[in-house]
C-alpha positions in Angstrom: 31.2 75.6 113.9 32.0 76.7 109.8 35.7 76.9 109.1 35.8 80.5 109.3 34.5 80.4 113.1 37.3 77.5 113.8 40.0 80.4 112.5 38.7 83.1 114.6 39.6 81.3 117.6 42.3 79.8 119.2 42.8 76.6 121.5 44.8 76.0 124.4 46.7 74.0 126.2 48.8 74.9 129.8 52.0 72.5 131.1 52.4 73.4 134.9 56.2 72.7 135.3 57.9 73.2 138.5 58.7 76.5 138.9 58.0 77.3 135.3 54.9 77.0 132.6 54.1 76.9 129.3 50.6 78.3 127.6 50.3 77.0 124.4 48.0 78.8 121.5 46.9 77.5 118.1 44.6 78.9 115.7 44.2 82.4 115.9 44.6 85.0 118.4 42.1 87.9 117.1 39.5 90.3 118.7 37.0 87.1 118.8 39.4 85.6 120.9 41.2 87.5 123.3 38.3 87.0 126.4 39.2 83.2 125.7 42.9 83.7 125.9 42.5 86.3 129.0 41.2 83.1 130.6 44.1 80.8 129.9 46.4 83.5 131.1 44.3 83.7 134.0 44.4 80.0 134.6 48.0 80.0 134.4 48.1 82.5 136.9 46.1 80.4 139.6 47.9 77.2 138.8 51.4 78.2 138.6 54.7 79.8 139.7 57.2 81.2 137.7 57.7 82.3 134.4 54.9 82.0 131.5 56.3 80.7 128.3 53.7 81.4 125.6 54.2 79.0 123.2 53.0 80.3 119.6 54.4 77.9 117.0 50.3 76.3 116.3 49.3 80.0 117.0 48.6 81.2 112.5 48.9 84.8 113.5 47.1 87.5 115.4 45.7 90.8 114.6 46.5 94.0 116.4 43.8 93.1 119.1 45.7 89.8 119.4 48.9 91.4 120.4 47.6 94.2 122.6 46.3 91.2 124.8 49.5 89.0 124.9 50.9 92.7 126.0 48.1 93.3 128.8 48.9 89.3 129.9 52.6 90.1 130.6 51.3 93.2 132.5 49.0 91.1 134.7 51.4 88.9 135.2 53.9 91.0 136.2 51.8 92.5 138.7 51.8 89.1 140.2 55.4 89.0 140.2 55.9 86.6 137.3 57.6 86.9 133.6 55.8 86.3 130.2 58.1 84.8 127.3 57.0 84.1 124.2 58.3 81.7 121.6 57.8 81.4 118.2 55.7 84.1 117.3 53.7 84.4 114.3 55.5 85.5 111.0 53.0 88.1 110.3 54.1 90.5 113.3 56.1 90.9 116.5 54.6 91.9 119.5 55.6 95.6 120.3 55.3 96.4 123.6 55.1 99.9 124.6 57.8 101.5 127.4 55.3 101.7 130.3 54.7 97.5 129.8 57.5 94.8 131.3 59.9 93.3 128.9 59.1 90.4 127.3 61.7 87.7 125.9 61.2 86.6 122.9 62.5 83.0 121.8 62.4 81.6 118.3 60.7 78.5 119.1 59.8 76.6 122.1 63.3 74.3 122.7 64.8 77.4 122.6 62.3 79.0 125.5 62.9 75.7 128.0 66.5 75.5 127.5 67.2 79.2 128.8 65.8 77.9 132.0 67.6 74.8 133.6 66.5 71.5 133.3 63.3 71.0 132.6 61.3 67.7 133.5 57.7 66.8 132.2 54.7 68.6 133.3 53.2 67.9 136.7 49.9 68.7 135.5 48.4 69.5 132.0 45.1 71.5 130.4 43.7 71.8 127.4 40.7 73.3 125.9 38.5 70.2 124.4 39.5 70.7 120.3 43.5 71.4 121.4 45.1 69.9 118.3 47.1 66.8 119.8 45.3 65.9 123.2 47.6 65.2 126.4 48.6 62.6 128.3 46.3 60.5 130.6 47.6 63.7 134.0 45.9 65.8 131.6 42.6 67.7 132.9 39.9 69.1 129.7 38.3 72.9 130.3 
């Protein structure tokens, strides 16, 4: 893969918490990328309970595309009777979410996501796609 197919991309990684997860993204959330992250989303859906927190401080931005999936994720999700959060998104844009869509929190980073829920411990269970950044612990699982 060139560099300019690494940046159309993005990598994940998904922290099962109890009652409470976080998707991570890094790269870039474009048009190249939203079936991948419509299959995180989806992951997180089957392997969780709770709120998503969509961790975005790896993400380097996301195009138009990008943000019109995060918006369809918190619709899913809500169908399922769960919340998407985001932290940290990309200094490039906000998501706008149109009036017919759930709300969706916004947090400026991730600290700031986990501490408006109570305590949070470490994750039960971890993903990651195989070129996530910094690889998980040893509990960790590779997609």
């Amino acid at each position: 893969m060139n560099t300019e197919e690494a940046t159309m991309t993005i990598e994940w990684n998904y922290a099962a918490h109890e009652d409470l997860a976080v998707l991570s993204l890094a790269g870039y959330l474009g048009a190249e990328a939203t079936g991948r992250f419509t299959g995180a989303v989806g992951w997180a859906l089957a392997r969780g309970t709770g709120p998503v927190i969509l961790d975005l401080t790896a993400l380097h931005g996301w195009s138009a595309g990008g943000q019109l999936a995060v918006a369809q994720a918190a619709r899913l999700l809500a169908e399922h009777g769960r919340r998407l959060e985001l932290a940290a998104i990309p200094a490039d844009g906000s998501l706008v979410p149109d009036a017919t869509g759930p709300a969706v929190p916004v947090h400026p980073d991730l600290p700031a996501a986990l501490a408006a829920h109570r305590q949070i411990r470490q994750p039960a269970r971890q993903w990651s796609t195989d070129n996530w950044p910094t690889r998980p612990v040893a509990t960790a699982g590779t997609v």
